[in-house]
C-alpha positions in Angstrom: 13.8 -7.0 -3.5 12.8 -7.5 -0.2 9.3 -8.3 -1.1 9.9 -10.2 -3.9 11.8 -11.0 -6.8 11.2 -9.0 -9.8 12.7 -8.7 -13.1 11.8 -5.9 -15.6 8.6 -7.9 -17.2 7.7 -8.4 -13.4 8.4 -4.5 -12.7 6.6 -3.7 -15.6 3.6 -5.6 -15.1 3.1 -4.4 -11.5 3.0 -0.8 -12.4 0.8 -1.4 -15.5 -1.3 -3.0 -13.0 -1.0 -0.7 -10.1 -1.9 2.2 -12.4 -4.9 0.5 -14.2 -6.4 0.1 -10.6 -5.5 3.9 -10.0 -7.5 5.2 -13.0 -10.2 2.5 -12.7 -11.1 3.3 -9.0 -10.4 7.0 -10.0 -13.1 7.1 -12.3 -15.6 5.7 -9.6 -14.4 8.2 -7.1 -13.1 5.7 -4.8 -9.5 7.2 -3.1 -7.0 5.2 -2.7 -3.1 4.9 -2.0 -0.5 4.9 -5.1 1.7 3.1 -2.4 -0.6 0.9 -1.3 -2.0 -0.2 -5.3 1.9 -0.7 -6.3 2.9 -2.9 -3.1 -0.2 -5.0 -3.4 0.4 -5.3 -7.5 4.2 -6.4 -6.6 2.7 -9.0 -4.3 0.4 -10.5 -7.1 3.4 -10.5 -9.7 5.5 -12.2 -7.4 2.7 -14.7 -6.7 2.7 -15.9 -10.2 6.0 -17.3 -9.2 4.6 -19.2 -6.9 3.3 -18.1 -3.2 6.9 -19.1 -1.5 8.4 -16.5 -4.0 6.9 -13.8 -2.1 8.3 -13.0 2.1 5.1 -13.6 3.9 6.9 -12.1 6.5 7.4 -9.2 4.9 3.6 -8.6 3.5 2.6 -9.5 6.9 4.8 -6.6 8.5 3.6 -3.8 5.4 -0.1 -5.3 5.8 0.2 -4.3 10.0 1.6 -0.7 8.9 -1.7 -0.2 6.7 -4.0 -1.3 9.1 -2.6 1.3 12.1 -2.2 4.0 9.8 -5.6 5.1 10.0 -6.0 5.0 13.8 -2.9 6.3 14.8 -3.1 9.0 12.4 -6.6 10.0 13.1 -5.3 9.9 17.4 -2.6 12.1 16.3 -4.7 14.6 14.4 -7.4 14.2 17.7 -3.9 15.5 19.8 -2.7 17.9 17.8 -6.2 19.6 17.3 -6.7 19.0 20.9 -3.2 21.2 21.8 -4.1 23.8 19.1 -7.6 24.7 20.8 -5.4 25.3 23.8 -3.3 27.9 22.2 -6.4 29.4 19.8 
């Protein structure tokens, strides 16, 4: 609800959607996010409402989190591996 509105015909159609992308992407081999799929699906249904139906600010915030996942995950695992090879 923070997102965007949904009703059950919205819910519905954004995890019909979300899992179509799953399996299509699955079958080329591509990975990819369930969470990622789902949010972005809610945030097309809610766009057929209109774009002010959806909080920019809110897409904005979970679009951020996605983009630093990667690198701070990947300077974590750099860390952690370093401080293991100490102890190894």
């Amino acid at each position: 609800m923070k997102l965007t509105k949904l009703d059950p015909m919205h819910g519905f159609c954004a995890e019909a959607g979300g899992g179509v992308t799953i399996l299509a992407v699955s079958a080329l081999g591509i990975p990819v996010s369930t969470t990622h799929t789902i949010t972005g699906a809610i945030i097309g249904v809610g766009m057929t409402s209109g774009l002010k139906a959806v909080r920019w600010l809110v897409a904005g915030r979970i679009i951020w989190a996605w983009i630093f996942t990667i690198p701070v995950s990947a300077l974590i695992g750099a860390a952690t591996y370093e401080l293991l090879k100490l102890f190894v």
